[in-house]
C-alpha positions as CSV (number, residue, x, y, z in Angstrom):
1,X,135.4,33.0,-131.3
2,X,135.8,29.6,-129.5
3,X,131.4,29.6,-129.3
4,X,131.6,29.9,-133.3
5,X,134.2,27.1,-133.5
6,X,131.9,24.6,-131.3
7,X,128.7,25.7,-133.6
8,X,131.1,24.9,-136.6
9,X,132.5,21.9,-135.1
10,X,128.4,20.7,-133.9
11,X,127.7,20.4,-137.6
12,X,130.2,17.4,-138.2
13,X,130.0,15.8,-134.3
14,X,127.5,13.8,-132.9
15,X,126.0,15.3,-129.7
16,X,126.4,13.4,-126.6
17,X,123.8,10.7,-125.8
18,X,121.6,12.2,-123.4
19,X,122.2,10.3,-120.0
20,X,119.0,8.1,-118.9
21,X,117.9,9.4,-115.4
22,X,118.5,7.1,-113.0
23,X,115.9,4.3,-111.2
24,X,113.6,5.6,-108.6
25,X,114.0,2.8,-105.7
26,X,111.3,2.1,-103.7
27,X,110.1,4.7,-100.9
28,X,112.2,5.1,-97.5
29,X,111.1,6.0,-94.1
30,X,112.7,6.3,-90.7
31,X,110.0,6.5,-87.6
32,X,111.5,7.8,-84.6
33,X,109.7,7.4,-81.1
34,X,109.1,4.9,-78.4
35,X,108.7,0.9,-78.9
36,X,104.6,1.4,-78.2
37,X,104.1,4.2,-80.2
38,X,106.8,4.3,-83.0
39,X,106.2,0.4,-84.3
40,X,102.8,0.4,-84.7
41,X,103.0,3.9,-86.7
42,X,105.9,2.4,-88.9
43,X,104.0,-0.7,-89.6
44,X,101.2,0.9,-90.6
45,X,103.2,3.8,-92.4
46,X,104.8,0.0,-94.6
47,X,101.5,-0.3,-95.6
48,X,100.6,2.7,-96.3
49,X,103.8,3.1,-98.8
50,X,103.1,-0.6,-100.4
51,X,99.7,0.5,-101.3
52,X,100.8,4.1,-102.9
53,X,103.3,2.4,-104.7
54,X,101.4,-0.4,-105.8
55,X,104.0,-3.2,-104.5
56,X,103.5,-6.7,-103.8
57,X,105.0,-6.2,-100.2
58,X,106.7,-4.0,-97.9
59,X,109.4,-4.5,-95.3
60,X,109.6,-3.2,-91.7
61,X,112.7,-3.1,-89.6
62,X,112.2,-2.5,-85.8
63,X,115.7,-1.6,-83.9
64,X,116.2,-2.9,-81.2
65,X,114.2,-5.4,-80.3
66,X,114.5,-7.5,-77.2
67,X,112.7,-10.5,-78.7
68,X,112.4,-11.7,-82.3
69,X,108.8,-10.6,-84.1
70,X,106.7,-13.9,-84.3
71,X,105.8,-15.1,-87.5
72,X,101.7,-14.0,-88.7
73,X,99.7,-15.0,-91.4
74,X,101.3,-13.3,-94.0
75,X,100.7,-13.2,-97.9
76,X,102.5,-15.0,-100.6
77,X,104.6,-11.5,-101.8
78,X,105.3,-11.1,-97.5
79,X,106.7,-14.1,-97.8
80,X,108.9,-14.4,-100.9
81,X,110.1,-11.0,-99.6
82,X,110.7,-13.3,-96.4
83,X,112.9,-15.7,-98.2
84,X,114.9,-13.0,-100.0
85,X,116.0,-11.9,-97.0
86,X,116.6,-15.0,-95.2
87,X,118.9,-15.5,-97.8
88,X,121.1,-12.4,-96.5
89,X,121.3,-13.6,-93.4
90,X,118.3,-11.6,-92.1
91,X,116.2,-13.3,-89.8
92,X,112.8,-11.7,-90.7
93,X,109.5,-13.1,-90.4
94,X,106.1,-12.3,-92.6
95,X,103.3,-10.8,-91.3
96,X,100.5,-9.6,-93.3
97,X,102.0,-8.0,-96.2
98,X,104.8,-7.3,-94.3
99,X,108.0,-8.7,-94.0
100,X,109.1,-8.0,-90.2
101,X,113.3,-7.5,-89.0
102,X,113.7,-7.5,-85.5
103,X,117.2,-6.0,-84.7
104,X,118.6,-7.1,-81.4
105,X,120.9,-4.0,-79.4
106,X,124.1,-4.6,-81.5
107,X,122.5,-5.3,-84.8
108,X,122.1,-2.1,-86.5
109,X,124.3,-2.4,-88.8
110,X,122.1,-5.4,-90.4
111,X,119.4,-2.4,-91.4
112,X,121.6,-0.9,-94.2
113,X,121.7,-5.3,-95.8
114,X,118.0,-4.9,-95.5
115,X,117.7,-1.6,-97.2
116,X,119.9,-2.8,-99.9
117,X,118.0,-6.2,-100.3
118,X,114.6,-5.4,-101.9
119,X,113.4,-3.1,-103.9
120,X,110.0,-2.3,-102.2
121,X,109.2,0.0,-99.7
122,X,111.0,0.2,-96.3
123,X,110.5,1.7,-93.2
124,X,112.5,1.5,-90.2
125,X,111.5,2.2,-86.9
126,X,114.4,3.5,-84.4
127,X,113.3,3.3,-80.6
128,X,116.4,3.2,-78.8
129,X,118.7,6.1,-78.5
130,X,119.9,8.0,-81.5
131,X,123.8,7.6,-82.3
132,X,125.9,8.0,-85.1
133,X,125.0,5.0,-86.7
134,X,121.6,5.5,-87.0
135,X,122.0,9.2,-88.2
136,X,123.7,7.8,-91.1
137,X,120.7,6.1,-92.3
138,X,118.9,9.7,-91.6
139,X,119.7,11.7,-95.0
140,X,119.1,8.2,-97.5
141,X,115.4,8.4,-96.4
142,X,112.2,9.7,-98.3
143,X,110.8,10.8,-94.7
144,X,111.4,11.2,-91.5
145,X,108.5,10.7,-88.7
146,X,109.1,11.6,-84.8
147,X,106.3,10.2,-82.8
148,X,105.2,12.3,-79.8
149,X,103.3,11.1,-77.2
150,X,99.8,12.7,-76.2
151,X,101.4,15.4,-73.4
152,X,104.7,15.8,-74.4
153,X,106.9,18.5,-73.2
154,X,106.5,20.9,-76.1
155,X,110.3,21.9,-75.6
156,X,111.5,18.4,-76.2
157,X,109.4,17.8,-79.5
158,X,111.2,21.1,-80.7
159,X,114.5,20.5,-79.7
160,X,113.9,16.9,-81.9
161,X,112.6,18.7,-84.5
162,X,115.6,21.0,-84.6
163,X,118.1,18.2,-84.2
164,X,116.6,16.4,-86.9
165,X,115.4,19.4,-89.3
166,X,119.5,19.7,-90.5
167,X,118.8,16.5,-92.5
168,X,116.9,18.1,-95.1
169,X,114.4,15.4,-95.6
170,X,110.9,16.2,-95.1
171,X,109.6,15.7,-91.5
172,X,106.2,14.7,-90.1
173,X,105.7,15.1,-86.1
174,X,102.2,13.4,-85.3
175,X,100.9,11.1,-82.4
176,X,100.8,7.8,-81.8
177,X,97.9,5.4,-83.7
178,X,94.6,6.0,-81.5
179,X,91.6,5.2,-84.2
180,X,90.3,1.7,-82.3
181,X,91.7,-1.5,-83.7
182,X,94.7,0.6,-85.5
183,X,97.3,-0.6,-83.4
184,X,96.9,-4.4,-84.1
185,X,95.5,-4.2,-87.4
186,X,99.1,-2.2,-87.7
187,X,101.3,-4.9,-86.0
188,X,99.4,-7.7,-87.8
189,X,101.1,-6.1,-91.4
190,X,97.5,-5.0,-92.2
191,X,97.7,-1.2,-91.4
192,X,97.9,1.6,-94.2
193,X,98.6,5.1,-92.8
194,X,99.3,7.6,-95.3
195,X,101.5,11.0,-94.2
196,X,100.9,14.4,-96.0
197,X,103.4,16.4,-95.8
């Protein structure tokens, strides 16, 4: 009886507006791995995600860093990216079409004001041990990419891939850059690598 009421009652009463589906932010990666290996994929992973997407710039953020990035020549959108982040107290740095966030030991935390800062793609590359902290981060991405090293105990590379498989974000386990010149074309902000699957 109550279903006839509403189909009465639907004649006279406006229905609902339909709800508008909300943004879609820019593309989010995390690149686990070591320092040599890891932040030369995730650089070049940044650039591969700025060209899919079509964005002016991308943003890299390298935990933890013992030294500060070095500024590069960077483009005018590296830069204004740059500035935006400046502003929030990030000490980042342009390089190529990157903007570049060296986190020192105790500065994690500053990778959540990056992510919330710009609206391009981001993709942060975690080479120091894994902690609660940086888990966090680990469901809020797009992707999730463990770099192995060429000979790699195969039992490790499953154990990560178990630890990290109860995220439920799509996972890519692939070496480290090798093509010639793809490394420093990478750490320059040049570097586009694209991941299937």
């Amino acid at each position: 009886m109550s279903g006839l009421l509403e189909r009465a009652a639907s004649v006279f009463v406006e229905p609902p507006p339909r709800a508008e589906a909300p943004p879609r932010f820019a593309s989010r990666a995390l690149v686990l791995g070591a320092p040599a290996d890891a932040v030369p994929l995730a650089a070049a992973l940044a650039g591969g995600l700025r060209e899919q997407e079509r964005a002016a710039g991308a943003v890299l953020v390298a935990w933890p860093t013992a030294d500060p990035p070095r500024p590069a020549l960077g483009t005018p959108a590296a830069a204004r990216l740059v500035a935006g982040l400046q502003l929030r107290g990030l000490e980042a740095v342009a390089r190529g079409r990157l903007a570049w966030l060296g986190l020192g030991e105790a500065d994690f935390a500053l990778a959540r004001r990056a992510l919330a800062a710009v609206d391009v793609p981001v993709v942060v590359a975690i080479t120091g041990p894994r902690s609660a902290a940086t888990d966090e981060l680990l469901p809020e991405q797009d992707q999730i990419v463990l770099v192995v090293a060429t000979g790699e105990d195969q039992r490790l590379t499953d154990l990560a891939r178990s630890g990290l498989a109860e995220w439920n974000v799509p996972l890519t386990i692939r070496g480290p850059l090798t093509a010639p010149g793809a490394r420093t074309t990478a750490l320059a902000g040049w570097g586009r690598l694209r991941l299937s699957g």
